[in-house]
Each structure stands twice: as C-alpha cells, then as structure tokens.
N, C-alpha and C positions, 0 to 999 in steps of 0.2 A: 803152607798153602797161602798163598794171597791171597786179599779178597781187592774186588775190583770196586770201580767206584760203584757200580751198580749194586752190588752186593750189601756196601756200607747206608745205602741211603736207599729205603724203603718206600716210603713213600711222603709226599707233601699233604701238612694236615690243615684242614679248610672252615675253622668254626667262627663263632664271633670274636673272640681274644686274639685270633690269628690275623684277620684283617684287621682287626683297632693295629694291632704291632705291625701292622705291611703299611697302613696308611699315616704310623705316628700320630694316633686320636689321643684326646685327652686324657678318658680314660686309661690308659695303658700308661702308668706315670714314669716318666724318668724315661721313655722309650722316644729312638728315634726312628724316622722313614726308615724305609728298606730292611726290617727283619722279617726273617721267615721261621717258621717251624715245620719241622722232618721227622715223622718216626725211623726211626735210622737203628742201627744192628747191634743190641746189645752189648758186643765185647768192641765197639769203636771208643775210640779216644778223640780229643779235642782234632789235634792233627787230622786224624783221617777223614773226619768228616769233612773240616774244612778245604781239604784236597780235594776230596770227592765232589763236594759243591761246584769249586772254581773248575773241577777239570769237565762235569757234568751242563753245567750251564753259563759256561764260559762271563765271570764275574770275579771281581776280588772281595776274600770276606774279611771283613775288621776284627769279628770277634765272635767266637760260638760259648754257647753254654747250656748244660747238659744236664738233664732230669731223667731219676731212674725212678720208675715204678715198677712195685710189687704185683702181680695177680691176683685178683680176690678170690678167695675160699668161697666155691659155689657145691652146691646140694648136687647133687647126680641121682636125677630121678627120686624114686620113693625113699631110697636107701638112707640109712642116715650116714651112708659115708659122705667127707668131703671131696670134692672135684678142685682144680686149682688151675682160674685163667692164666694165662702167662702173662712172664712180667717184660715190659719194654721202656725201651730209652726214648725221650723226646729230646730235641736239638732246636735250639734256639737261633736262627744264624744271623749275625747283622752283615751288611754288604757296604764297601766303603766307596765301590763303584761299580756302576752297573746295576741293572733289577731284571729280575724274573719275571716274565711273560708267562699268564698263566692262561691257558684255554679252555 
C-alpha cells in the first residue's frame, strides 16, 4: 500500500523551540532560517518525508532529521494497571529554498 504525502506528514508543530528554528534565533544553536518541525508517521523514512514536504508545499528541503519517542506509561483510572500513550516521530525539516506560509 502507498502512503501518500498526506498520510506521511501529520501535522505542523507550533511551540517556542519551533519558531526560535523557523526564525534562526540565538537560542536554537548551530540552527539556521527556514527549519520546520512535523509530527509525521511513524514507519516514514528521511526520503519520504522530505518528498512529502516538497510535493505538499511546493519547496526544496536541504536536509530532515528525525526523533522517535516512546509513549509514557499512564494509570488508567483507579486501577493499578498501566495504560500506554503512543509513541511518535518528530521531523526536523530545513528548506534550502522556499518557506512555508503558515496561517
């Protein structure tokens, strides 16, 4: 089964770490302008993301990198069983031309 670009790229994530890396702030060292970050689909690879990007918002990317977390171990109710958030992938994108327009 294919997955489409939509499929691979969940969604654009919006916090402070994420615009210091969009805007190249001091803070965020050794970073330059134009990276974004993507929760994006588990079983993707460097490749598909960065296709998925350029074919999704029409840009070229220089260069992705990729962070898998774990789900933390939560309580479920009174029980003393454990419950387990899911785990996901964050994507790093830098862009070597072009920027995303965000609304």
């Amino acid at each position: 089964m294919a997955k489409s670009a939509y499929d691979i790229i969940k969604n654009i994530m919006m916090t402070e770490k994420c615009n210091l890396l969009m805007q190249g702030g001091a803070k965020a060292a050794g970073s330059t302008k134009n990276q974004f970050v993507f929760k994006v689909c588990t079983c993707a690879n460097k490749q598909e993301i960065a296709s998925a990007v350029e074919e999704i918002y029409g840009v070229k990317v220089k260069s992705v990198n990729i962070m898998n977390y774990t789900g933390k171990l939560k309580r479920v109710g009174r029980s003393p069983k454990a419950g387990r958030r899911s785990s996901w992938k964050k994507a790093v994108v830098a862009l070597s031309e072009g920027t995303i327009t965000l609304a």
